[in-house]
KOLNUTOR-341227 format. One record per residue: x, z, y of N, C-alpha, C in turn. Coordinates in steps of 0.02 Angstrom, whole numbers, plus 50000, padded with zeros to 5 digits. Example, Ala and Ser with C-alpha at 12.3 -4.5 7.8 and 13.67 -1.06 7.14 Angstrom:
2
506605039049716506155039049775506605039049835506425035449888506845035749947506455039450002
***
This chain:
81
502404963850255502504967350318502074973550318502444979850345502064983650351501554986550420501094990050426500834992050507501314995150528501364996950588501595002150629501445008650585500985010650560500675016850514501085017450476501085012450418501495015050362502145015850393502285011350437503235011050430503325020150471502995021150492503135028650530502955032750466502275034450452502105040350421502225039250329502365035350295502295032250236503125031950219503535029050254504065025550253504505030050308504455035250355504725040050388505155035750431505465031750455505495025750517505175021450550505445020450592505105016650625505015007850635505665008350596505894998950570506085003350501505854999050465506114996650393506704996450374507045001850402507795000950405508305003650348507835008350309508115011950246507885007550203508535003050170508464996350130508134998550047508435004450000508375007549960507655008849947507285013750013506645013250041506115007250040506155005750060505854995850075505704995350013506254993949978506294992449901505934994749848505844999649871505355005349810504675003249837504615002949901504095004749912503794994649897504084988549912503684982449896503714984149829504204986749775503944985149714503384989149690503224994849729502584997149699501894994749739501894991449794501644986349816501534979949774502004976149769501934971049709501644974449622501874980549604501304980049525500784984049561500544986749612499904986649607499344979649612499744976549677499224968549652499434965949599499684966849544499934962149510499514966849433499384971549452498754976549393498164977049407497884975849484497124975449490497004969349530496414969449513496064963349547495654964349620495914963349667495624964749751494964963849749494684968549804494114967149832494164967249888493474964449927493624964749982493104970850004493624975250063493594981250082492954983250124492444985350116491864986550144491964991350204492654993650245492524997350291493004992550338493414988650330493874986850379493564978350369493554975250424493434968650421493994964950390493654959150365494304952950332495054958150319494844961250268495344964550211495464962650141495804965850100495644964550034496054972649996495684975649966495674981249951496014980749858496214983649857496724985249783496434993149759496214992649691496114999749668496245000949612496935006649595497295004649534497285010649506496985013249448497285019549410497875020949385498295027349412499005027449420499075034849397499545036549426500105045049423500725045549473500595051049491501335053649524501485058849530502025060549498502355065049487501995068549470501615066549377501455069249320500505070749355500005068649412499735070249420499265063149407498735065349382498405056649393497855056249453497815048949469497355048249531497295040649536497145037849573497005030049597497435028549643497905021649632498165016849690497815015049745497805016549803497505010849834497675007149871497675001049891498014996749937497664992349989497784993650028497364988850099497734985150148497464977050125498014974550148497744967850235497764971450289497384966150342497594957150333497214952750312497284948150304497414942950382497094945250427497314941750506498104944450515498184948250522498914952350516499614951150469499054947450404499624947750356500054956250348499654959650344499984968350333499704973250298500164977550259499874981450234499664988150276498874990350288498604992950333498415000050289498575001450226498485007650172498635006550127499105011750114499355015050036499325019949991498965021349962499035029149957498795030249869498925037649860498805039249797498405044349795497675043349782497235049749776497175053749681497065061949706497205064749635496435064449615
***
């Protein structure tokens, strides 16, 4: 599940409604936990933080993923250069 955040600014709707969308976006959700090993996030309470060395579109930078564990949601995504 995503926050209210991503599904607006990340995902450009407001429901999860672009199926194609969704799609891209859990599977790069799923290999980032599935390439690093979580920590837990020193700025947000009861989190678990993902930090993955990656690329996009030919640029390199770090995965990161933040995922609220009370929530069950992903609360950050992003790709720094």
């Amino acid at each position: 599940m995503f926050s209210k955040y991503i599904r607006i600014f990340y995902l450009g709707v407001d429901q999860c409604g672009l199926h194609a969308l969704c799609d891209g976006i859990n599977l790069l959700v799923d290999e980032i936990m599935a390439s690093a090993t979580p920590t837990k996030d020193k700025f947000v309470k009861n989190t678990l933080k993902w930090d993955m060395p990656g690329s996009l579109n030919g640029t390199q930078g770090v995965w990161v993923l933040i995922v609220d564990l009370d929530k069950h949601e992903i609360i950050n995504a992003v790709t720094l250069a």
